[in-house]
N, C-alpha and C positions, 0 to 999 in steps of 0.2 A: 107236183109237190109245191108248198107254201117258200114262199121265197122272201118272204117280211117278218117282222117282230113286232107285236106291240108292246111289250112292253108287261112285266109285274105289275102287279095290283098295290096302290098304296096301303094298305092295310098289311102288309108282308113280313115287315120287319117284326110289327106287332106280333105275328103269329107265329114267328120262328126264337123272339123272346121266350112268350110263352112256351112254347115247343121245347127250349132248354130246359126249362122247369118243371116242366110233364112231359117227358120222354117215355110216356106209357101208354097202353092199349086202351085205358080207361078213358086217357084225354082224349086221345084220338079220335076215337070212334065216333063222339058226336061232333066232330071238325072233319072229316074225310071228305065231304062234299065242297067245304071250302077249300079243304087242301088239292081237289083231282079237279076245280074249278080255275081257281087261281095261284097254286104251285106247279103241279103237274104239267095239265096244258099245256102253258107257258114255255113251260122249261123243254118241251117236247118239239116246239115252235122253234124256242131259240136251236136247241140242238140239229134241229131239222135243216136249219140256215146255214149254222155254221159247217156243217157235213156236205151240205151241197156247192157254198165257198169253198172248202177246202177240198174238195173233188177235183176241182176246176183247176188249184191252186197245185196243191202235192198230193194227187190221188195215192200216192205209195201209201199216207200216210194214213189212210183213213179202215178202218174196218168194222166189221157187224157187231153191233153191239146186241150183247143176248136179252130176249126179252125178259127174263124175270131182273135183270139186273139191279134195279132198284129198290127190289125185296133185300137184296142183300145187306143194302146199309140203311133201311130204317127204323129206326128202334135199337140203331147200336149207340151202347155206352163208353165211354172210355174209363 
């Protein structure tokens, strides 16, 4: 298992601007590649660290996260 971070991509903020303002399939669809390039990954990286620090730390407190999880909250609105 990866035990490092490097870090989001500078362009991120940009894209989650945007992202507020087209929170739809439309937009998406032709950013998915930048989004599973430099959101996803990443975030799968950091999660990946911090679940294995925190194993180490408070394993009580750590459990399996289900894999579609992410489907749940993308494209939600308030």
């Amino acid at each position: 298992m990866k035990s490092s971070f490097s870090g989001f991509a500078r362009q991120m903020p940009t894209f989650f601007r945007e992202l507020e303002h087209n929170n739809d399939r439309e937009w998406f669809a032709p950013r998915k590649e930048l989004f599973e390039t430099h959101v996803r990954a990443p975030m799968i990286e950091l999660v990946t660290v911090l679940i294995e620090r925190l194993r180490k730390f408070a394993p009580e407190h750590v459990a399996d996260i289900p894999h579609n999880f992410h489907r749940k909250s993308l494209f939600y609105k308030k």
